[in-house]
TORVONU-828262 format. One record per residue (C-alpha): x, y, z; residue in three letters. Coordinates in Angstrom, 2 decimals. Layout:
<recs>
rec X X Y Y Z Z res Ala .
...
</recs>
This chain:
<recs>
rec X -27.85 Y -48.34 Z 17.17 res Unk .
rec X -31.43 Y -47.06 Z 17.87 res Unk .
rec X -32.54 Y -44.83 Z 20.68 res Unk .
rec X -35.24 Y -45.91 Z 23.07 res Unk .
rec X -38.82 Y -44.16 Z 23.24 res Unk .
rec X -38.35 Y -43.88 Z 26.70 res Unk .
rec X -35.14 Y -41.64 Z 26.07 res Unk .
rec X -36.87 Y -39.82 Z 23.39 res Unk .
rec X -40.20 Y -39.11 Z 25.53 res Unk .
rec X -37.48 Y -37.88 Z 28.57 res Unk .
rec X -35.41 Y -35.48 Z 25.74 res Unk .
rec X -38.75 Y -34.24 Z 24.19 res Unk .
rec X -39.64 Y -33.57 Z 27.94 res Unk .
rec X -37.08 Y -31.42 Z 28.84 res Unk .
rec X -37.64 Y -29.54 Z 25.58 res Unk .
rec X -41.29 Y -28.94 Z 26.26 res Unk .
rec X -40.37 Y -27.60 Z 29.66 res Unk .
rec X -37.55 Y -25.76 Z 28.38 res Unk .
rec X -40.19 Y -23.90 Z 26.37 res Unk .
rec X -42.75 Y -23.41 Z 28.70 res Unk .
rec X -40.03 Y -20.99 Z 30.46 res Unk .
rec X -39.03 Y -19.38 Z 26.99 res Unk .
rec X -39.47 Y -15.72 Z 25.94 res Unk .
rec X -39.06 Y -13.90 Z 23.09 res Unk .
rec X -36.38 Y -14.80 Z 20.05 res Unk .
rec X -35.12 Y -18.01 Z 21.18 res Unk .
rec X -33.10 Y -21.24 Z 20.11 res Unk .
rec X -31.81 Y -24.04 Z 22.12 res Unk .
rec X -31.41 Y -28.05 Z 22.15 res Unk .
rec X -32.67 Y -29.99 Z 25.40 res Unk .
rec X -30.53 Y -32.66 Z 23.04 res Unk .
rec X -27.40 Y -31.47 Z 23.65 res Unk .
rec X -28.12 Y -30.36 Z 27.36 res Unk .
rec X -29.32 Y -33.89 Z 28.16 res Unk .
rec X -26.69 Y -36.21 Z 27.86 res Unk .
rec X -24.30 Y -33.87 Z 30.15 res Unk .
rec X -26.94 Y -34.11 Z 33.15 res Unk .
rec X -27.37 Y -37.55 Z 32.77 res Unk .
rec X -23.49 Y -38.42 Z 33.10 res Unk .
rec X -23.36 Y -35.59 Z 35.99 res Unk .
rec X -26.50 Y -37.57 Z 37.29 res Unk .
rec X -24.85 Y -40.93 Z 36.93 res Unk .
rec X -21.86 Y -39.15 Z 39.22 res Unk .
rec X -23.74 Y -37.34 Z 41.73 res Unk .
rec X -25.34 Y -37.98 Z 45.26 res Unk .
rec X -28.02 Y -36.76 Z 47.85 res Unk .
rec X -30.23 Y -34.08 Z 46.95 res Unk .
rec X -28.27 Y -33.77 Z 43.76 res Unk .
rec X -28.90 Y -36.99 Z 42.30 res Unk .
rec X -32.38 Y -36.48 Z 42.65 res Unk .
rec X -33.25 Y -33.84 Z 41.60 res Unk .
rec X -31.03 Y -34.02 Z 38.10 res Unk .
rec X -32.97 Y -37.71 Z 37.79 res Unk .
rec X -35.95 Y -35.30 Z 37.85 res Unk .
rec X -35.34 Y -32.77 Z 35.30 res Unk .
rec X -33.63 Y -36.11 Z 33.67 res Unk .
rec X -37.05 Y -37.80 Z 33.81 res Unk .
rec X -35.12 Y -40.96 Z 34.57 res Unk .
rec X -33.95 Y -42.63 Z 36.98 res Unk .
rec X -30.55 Y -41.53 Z 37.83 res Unk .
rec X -29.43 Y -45.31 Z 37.87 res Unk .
rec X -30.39 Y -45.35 Z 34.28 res Unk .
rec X -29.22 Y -42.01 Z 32.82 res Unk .
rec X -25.57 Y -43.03 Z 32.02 res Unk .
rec X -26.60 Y -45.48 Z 30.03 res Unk .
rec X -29.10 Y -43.97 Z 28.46 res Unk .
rec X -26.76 Y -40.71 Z 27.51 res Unk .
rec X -24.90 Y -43.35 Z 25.76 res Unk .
rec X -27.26 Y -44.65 Z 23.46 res Unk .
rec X -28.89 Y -41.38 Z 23.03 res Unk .
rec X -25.05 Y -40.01 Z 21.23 res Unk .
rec X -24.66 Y -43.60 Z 19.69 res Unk .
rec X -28.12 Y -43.09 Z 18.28 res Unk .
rec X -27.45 Y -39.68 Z 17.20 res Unk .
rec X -24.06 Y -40.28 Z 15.89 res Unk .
rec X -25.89 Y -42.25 Z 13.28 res Unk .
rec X -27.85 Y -40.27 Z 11.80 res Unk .
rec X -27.13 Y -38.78 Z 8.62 res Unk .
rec X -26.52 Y -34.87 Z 8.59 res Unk .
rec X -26.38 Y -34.92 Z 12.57 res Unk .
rec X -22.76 Y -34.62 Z 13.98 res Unk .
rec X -22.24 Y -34.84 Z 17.87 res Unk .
rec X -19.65 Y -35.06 Z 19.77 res Unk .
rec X -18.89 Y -35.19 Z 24.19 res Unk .
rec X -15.52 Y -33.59 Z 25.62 res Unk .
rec X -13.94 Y -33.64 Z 29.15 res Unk .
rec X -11.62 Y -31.81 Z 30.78 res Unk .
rec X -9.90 Y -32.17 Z 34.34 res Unk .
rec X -6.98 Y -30.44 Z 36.22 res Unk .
rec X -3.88 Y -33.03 Z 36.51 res Unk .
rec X -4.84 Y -32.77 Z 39.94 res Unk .
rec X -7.83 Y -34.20 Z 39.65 res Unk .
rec X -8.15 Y -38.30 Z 40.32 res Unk .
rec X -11.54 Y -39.17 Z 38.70 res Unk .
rec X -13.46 Y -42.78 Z 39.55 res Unk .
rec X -12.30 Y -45.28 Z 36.98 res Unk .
rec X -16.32 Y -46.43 Z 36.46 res Unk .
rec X -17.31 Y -42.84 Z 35.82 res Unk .
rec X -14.79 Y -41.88 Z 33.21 res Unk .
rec X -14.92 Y -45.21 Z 32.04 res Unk .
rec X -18.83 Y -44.38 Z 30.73 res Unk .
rec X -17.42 Y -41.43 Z 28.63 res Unk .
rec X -16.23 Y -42.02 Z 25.21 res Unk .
rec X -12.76 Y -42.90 Z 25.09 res Unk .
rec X -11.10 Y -40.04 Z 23.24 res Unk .
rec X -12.68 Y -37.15 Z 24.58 res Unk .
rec X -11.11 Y -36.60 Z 27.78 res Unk .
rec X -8.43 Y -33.28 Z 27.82 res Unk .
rec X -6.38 Y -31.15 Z 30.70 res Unk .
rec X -7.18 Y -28.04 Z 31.94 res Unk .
rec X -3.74 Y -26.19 Z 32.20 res Unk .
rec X -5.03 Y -24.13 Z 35.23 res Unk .
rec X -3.99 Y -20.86 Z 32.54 res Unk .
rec X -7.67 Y -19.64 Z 31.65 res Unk .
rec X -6.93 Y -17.88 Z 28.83 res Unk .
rec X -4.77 Y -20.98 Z 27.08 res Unk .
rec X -7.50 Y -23.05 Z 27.75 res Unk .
rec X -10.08 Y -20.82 Z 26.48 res Unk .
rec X -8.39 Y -20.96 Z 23.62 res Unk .
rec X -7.66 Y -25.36 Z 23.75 res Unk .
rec X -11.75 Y -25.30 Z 24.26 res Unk .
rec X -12.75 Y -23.13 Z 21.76 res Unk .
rec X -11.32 Y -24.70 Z 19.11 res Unk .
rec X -12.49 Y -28.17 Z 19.90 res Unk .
rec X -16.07 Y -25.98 Z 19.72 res Unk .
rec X -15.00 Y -24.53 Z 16.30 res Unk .
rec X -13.81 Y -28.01 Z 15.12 res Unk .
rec X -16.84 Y -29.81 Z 16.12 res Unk .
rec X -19.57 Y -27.66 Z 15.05 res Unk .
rec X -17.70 Y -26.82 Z 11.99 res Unk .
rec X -17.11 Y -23.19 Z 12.85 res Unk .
rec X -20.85 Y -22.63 Z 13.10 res Unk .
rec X -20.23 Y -21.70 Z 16.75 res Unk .
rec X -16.30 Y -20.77 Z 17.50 res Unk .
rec X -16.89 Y -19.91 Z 21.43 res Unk .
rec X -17.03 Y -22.60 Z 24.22 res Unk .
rec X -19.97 Y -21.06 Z 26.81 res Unk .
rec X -18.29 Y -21.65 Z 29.90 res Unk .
rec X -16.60 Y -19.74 Z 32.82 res Unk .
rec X -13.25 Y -20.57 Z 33.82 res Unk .
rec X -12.00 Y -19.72 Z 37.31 res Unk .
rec X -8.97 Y -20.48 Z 39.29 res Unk .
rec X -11.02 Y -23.27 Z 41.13 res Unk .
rec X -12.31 Y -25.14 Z 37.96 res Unk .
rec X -11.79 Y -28.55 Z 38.05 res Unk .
rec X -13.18 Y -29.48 Z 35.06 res Unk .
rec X -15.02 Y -28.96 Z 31.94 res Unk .
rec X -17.77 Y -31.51 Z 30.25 res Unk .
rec X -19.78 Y -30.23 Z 27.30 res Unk .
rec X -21.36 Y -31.67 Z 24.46 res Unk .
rec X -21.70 Y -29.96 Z 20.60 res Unk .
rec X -24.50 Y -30.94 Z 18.14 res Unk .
rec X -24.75 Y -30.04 Z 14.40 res Unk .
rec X -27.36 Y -30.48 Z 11.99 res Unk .
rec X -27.60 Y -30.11 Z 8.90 res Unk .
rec X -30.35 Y -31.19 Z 6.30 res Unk .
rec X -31.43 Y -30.04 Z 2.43 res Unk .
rec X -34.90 Y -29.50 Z 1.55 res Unk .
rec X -36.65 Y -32.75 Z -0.64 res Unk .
rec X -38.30 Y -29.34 Z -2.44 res Unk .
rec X -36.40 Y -25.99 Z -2.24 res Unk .
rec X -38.13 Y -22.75 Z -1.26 res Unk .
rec X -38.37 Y -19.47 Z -3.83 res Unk .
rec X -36.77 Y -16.90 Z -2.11 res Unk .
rec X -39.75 Y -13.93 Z -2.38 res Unk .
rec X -40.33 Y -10.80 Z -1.09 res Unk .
rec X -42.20 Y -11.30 Z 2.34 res Unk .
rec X -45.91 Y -10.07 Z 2.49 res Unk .
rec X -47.68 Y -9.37 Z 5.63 res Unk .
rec X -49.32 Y -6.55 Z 7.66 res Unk .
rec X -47.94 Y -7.89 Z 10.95 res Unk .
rec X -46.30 Y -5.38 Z 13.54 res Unk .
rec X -43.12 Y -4.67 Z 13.13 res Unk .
rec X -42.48 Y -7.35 Z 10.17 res Unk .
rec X -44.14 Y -5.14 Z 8.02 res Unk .
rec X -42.28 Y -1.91 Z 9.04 res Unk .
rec X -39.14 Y -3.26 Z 5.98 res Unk .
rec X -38.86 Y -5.52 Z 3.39 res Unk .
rec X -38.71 Y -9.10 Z 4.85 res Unk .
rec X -37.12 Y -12.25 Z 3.08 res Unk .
rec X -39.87 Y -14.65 Z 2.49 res Unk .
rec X -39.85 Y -18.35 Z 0.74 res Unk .
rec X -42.62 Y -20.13 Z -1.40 res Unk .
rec X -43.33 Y -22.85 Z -2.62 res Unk .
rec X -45.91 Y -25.31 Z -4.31 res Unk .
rec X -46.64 Y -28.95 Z -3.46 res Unk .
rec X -49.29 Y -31.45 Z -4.49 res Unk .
rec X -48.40 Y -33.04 Z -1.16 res Unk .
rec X -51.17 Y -31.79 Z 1.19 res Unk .
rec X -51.01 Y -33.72 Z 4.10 res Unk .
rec X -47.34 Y -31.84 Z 4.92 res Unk .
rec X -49.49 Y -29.27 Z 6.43 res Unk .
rec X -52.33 Y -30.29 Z 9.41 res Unk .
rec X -54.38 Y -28.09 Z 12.07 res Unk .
rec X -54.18 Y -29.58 Z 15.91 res Unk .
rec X -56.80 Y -28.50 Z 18.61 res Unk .
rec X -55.04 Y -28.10 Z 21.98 res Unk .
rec X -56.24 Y -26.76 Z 25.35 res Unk .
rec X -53.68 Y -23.59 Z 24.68 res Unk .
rec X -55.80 Y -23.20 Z 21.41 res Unk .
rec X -55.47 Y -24.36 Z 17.54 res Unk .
rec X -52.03 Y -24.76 Z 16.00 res Unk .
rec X -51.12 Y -25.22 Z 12.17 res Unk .
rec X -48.21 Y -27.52 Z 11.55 res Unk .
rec X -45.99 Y -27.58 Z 8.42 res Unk .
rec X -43.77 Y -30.79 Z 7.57 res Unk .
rec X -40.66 Y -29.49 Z 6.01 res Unk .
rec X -38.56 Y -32.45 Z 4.91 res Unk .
rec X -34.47 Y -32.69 Z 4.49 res Unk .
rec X -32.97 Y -35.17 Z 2.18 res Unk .
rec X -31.36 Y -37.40 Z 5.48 res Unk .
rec X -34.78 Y -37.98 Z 7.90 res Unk .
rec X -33.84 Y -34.54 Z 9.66 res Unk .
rec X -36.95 Y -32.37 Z 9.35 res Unk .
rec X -38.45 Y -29.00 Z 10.67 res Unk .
rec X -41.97 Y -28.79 Z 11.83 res Unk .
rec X -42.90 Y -25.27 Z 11.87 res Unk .
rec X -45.79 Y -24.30 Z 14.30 res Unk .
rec X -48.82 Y -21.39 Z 13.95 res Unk .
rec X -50.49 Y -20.97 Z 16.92 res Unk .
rec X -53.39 Y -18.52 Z 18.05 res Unk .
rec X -52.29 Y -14.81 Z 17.72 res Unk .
rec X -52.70 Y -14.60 Z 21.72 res Unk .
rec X -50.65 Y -17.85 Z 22.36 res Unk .
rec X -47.27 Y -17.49 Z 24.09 res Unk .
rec X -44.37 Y -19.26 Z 22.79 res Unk .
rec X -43.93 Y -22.06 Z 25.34 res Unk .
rec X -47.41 Y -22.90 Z 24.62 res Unk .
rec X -47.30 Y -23.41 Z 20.77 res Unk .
rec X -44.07 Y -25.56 Z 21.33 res Unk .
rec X -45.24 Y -27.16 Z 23.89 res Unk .
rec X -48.37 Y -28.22 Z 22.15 res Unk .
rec X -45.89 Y -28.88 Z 19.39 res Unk .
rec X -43.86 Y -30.91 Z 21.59 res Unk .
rec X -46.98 Y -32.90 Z 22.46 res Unk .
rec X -48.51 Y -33.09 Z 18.53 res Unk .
rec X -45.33 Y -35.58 Z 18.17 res Unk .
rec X -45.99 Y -38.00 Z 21.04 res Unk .
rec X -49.24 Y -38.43 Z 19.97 res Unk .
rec X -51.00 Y -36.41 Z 22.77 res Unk .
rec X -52.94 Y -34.41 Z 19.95 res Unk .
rec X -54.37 Y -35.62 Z 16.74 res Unk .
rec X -53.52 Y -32.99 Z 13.59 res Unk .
rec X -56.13 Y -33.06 Z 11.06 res Unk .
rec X -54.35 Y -33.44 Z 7.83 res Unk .
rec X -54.71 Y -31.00 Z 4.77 res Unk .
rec X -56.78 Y -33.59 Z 2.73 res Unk .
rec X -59.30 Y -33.60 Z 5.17 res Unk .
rec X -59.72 Y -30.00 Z 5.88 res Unk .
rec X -62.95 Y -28.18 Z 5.09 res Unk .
rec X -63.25 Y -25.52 Z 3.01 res Unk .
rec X -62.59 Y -21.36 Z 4.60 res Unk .
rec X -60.13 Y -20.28 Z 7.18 res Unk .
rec X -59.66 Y -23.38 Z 9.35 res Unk .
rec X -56.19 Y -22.71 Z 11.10 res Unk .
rec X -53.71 Y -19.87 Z 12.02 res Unk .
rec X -52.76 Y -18.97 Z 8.74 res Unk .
rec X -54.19 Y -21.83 Z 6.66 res Unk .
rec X -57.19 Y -21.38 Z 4.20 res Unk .
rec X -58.85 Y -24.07 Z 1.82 res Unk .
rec X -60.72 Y -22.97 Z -0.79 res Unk .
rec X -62.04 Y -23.52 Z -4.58 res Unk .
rec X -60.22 Y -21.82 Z -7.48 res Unk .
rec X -60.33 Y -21.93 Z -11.00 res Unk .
rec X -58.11 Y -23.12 Z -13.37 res Unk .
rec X -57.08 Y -23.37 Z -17.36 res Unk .
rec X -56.84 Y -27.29 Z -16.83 res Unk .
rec X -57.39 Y -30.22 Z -15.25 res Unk .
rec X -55.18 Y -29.52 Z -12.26 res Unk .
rec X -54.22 Y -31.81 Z -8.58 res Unk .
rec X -55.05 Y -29.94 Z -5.26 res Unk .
rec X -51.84 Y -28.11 Z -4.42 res Unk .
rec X -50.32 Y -26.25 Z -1.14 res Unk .
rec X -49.16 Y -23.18 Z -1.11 res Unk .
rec X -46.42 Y -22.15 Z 1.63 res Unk .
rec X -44.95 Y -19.04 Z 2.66 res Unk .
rec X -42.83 Y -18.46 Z 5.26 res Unk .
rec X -39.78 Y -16.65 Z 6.49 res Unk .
rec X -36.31 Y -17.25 Z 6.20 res Unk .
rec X -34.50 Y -16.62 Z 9.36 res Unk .
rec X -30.91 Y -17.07 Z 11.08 res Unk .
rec X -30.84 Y -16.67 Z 14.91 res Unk .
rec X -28.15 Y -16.86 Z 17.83 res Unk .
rec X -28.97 Y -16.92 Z 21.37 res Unk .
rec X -27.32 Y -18.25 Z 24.36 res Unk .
rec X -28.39 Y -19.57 Z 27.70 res Unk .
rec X -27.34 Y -19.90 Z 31.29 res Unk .
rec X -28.62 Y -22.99 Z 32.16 res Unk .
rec X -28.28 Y -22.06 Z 36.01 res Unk .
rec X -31.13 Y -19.09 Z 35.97 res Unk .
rec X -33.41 Y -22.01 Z 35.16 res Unk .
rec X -31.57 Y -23.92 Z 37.86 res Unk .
rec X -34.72 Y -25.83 Z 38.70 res Unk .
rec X -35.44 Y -26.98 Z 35.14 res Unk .
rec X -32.20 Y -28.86 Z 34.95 res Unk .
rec X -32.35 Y -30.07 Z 38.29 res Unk .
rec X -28.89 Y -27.92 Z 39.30 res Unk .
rec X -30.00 Y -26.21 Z 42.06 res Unk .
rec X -28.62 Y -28.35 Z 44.92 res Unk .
rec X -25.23 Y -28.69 Z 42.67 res Unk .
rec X -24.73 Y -25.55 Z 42.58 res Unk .
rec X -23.90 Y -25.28 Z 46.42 res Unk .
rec X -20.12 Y -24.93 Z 46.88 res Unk .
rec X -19.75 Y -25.16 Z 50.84 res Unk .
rec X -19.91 Y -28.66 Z 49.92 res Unk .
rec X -19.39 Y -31.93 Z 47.13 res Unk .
rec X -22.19 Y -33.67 Z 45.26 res Unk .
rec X -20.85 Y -35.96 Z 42.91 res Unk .
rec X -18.75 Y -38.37 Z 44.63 res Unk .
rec X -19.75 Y -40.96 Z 42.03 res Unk .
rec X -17.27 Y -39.09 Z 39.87 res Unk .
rec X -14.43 Y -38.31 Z 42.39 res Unk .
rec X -13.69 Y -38.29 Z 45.74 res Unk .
rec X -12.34 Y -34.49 Z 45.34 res Unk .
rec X -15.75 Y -32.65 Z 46.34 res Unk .
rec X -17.22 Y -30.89 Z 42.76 res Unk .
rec X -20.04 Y -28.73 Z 42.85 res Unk .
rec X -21.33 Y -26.63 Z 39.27 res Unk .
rec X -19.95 Y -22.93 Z 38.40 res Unk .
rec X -21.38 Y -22.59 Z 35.06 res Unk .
rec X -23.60 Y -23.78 Z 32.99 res Unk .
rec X -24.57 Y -22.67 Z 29.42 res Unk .
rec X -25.46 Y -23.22 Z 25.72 res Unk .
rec X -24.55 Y -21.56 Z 22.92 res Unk .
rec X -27.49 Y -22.32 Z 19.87 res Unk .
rec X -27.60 Y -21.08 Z 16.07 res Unk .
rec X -30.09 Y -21.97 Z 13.84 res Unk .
rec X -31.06 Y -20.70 Z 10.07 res Unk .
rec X -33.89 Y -21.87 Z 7.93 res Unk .
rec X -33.14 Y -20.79 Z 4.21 res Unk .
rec X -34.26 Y -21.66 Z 0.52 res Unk .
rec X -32.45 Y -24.51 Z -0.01 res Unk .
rec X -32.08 Y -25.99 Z 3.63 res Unk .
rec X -31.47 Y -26.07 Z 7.49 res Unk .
rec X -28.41 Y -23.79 Z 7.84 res Unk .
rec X -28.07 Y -23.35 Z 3.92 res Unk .
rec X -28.96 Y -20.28 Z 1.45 res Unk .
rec X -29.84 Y -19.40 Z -2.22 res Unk .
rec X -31.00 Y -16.29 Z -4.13 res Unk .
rec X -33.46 Y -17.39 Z -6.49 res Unk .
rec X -35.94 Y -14.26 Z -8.58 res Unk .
rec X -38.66 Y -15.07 Z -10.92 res Unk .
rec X -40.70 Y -12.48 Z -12.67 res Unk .
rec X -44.18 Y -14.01 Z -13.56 res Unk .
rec X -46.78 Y -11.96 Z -15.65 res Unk .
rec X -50.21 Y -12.76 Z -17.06 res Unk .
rec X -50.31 Y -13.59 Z -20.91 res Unk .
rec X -53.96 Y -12.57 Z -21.51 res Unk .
rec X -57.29 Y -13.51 Z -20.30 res Unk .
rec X -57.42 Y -17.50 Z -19.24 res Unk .
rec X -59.95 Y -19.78 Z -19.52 res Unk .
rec X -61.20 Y -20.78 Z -15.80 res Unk .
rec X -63.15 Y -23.65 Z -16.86 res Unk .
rec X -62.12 Y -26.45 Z -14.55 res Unk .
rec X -61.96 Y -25.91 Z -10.28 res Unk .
rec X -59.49 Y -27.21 Z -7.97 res Unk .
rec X -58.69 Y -27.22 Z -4.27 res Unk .
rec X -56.08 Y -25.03 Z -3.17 res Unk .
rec X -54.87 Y -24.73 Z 0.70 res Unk .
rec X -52.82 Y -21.94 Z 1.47 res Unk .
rec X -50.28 Y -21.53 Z 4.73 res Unk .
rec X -48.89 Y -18.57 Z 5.71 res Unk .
rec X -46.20 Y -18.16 Z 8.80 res Unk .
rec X -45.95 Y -14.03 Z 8.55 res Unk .
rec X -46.10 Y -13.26 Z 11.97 res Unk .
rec X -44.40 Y -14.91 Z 15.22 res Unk .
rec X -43.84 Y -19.00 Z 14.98 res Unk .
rec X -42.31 Y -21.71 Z 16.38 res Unk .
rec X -40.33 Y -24.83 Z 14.82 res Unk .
rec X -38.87 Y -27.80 Z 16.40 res Unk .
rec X -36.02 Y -29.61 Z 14.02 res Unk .
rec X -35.89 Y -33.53 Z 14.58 res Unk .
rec X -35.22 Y -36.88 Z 13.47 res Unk .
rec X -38.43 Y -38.04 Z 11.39 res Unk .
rec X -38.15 Y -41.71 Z 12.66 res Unk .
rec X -36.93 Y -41.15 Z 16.19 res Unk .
rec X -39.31 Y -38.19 Z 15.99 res Unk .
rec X -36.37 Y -37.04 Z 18.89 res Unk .
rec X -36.35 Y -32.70 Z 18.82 res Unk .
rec X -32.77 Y -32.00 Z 18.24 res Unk .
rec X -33.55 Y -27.87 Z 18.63 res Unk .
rec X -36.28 Y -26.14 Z 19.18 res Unk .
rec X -36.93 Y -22.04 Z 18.75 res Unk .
rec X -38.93 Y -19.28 Z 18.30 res Unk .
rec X -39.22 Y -16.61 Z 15.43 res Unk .
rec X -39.28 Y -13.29 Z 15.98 res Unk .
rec X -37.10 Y -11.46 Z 13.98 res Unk .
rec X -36.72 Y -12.61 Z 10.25 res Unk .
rec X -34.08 Y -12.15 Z 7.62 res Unk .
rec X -34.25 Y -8.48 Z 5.76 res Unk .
rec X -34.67 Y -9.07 Z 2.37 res Unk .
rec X -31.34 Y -8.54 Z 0.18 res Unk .
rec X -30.81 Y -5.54 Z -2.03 res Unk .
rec X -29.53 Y -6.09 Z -5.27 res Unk .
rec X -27.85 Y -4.41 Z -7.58 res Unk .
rec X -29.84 Y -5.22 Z -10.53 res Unk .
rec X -27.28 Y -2.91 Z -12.82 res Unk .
rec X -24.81 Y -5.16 Z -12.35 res Unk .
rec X -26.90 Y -8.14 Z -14.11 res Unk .
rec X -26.98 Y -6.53 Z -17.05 res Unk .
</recs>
């Protein structure tokens, strides 16, 4: 089952304003977020309804159905794992046509004993995610009703692994210790691209997985912010600006951190790209509610009073809401990891007879990276890197 372009263009929406209002180290999925305010919009009423049909950017009418084709779509691609759970008192009566939208095995009771289910929730999160996150982020309170969340995994290989290297840059405070960097060549050189936005130029590297899941990391201007350079990434997918491709690059410095140039050679060689970047593995979590406007929860959030009688006549109104996100970029993968060393020394004096074009991209400093689905081109997360991956000490005694 396919997903619409219409649901895509809402999703990537909500992840572009998700990180205009970023800072910092970050990680989060407007894809997992999504489908619950769609089925909360599909419930609700009043000044509710509206305004989650706004941070939906559809209709509230539509959103239900929409949420479902969005996890169908998901559910089928390869390496992406998703799954939507409920959760209601015994008390609670829930409208038949509102539960009935929900996929059929996922509803659950809430005992009215936080800390047993705490535990019934977290292990659903543990079992679904595949222990990558082992913590439900919700509150439980003597009043809570119920509990809907959503969990989304990805995983992906690389179609060419990454040399695990020792990271070189003079940026503040990467520099300050030994950072774990990854290289590689490729005689593929439209994977990398420069785009001209009104925030300011942005280099964009294609990093393809094995199963149409990709990561696009993102360069931007040394003065950009981080909402802006995934923003602007947000908008290099739907088309809003053109990337110039590697092949048709001039020659000097004509990106952040991309450089085309001549060198020499022994032989007769292709143009090649040469990436380095950094390895990284991030956690962060979010509560959804101090961006209460984003996600169109502020009315909802109003307890004198009930807003979704479209999902039960028992007046609900939103406690909590938050997201738990993890996301590592390694050698080998998307959430995968290899040590790899090579020693390379010159043998003599070569001949440099022949020329060849060489582009060079280096994230060393601060980037962005949204992972999606390379057909859909739907963002699945989206983050920001501040903070890479120390480079490992070995014992090299022991490999004697």
């Amino acid at each position: 089952m396919g997903v619409t372009a219409t649901t895509v263009r809402a999703v990537n929406g909500l992840t572009g304003r998700w990180a205009g209002a970023s800072q910092g180290c970050t990680a989060f999925s407007a894809a997992g977020v999504w489908p619950l305010l769609a089925h909360l919009a599909d419930g609700a009423g009043g000044a509710a309804r509206a305004e989650l049909a706004e941070a939906l950017g559809l209709p509230a009418g539509q959103a239900a159905d929409a949420a479902r084709e969005l996890i169908a779509a998901m559910a089928a691609m390869r390496g992406l794992d998703t799954a939507l759970g409920l959760w209601t008192k015994r008390t609670l009566e829930l409208r038949q046509e509102w539960e009935a939208g929900l996929p059929a095995d996922s509803h659950g009771v809430l005992t009215g004993d936080p800390a047993a289910d705490h535990r019934a929730l977290d292990t659903w999160t543990a079992k679904q995610t595949g222990g990558l996150i082992d913590r439900m982020p919700v509150t439980l309170a003597e009043d809570t009703q119920m509990v809907l969340a959503s969990a989304l995994t990805m995983r992906t290989q690389w179609l060419s692994a990454f040399h695990e290297v020792d990271l070189e840059t003079t940026h503040e405070p990467w520099a300050t210790k030994p950072r774990l960097g990854l290289r590689r060549s490729s005689a593929v050189l439209d994977r990398v691209g420069v785009a001209d936005t009104l925030s300011g130029y942005i280099t964009e590297l294609k990093v393809l997985g094995n199963n149409a899941l990709d990561v696009h990391l993102l360069l931007g201007e040394e003065d950009m912010k981080p909402g802006q350079v995934l923003g602007a990434g947000v908008d290099i997918l739907a088309g809003r600006y053109a990337v110039v491709p590697g092949p048709r690059l001039p020659y000097g410095n004509v990106g952040p951190g991309l450089r085309v140039e001549k060198v020499r050679c022994t032989r007769p060689v292709p143009p090649s790209l040469e990436v380095t970047t950094a390895a990284y593995h991030m956690n962060a979590s979010h509560d959804l509610l101090k961006l209460h406007r984003l996600f169109g929860l502020t009315t909802a959030q109003d307890t004198s009073r009930g807003h979704f009688p479209g999902i039960s006549d028992f007046p609900l109104a939103i406690g909590s809401a938050e997201q738990n996100t993890m996301a590592k970029f390694g050698a080998l993968g998307f959430e995968a990891a290899a040590v790899t060393a090579f020693g390379v020394v010159a043998g003599g004096l070569p001949d440099l007879r022949y020329v060849t074009t060489k582009i060079s991209a280096a994230f060393d400093r601060p980037f962005g990276f949204l992972a999606l689905h390379r057909h859909t081109r739907l963002v699945l997360t989206a983050g920001w890197v501040t903070d890479p991956l120390p480079l490992p000490e070995y014992d090299w005694e022991d490999e004697r």
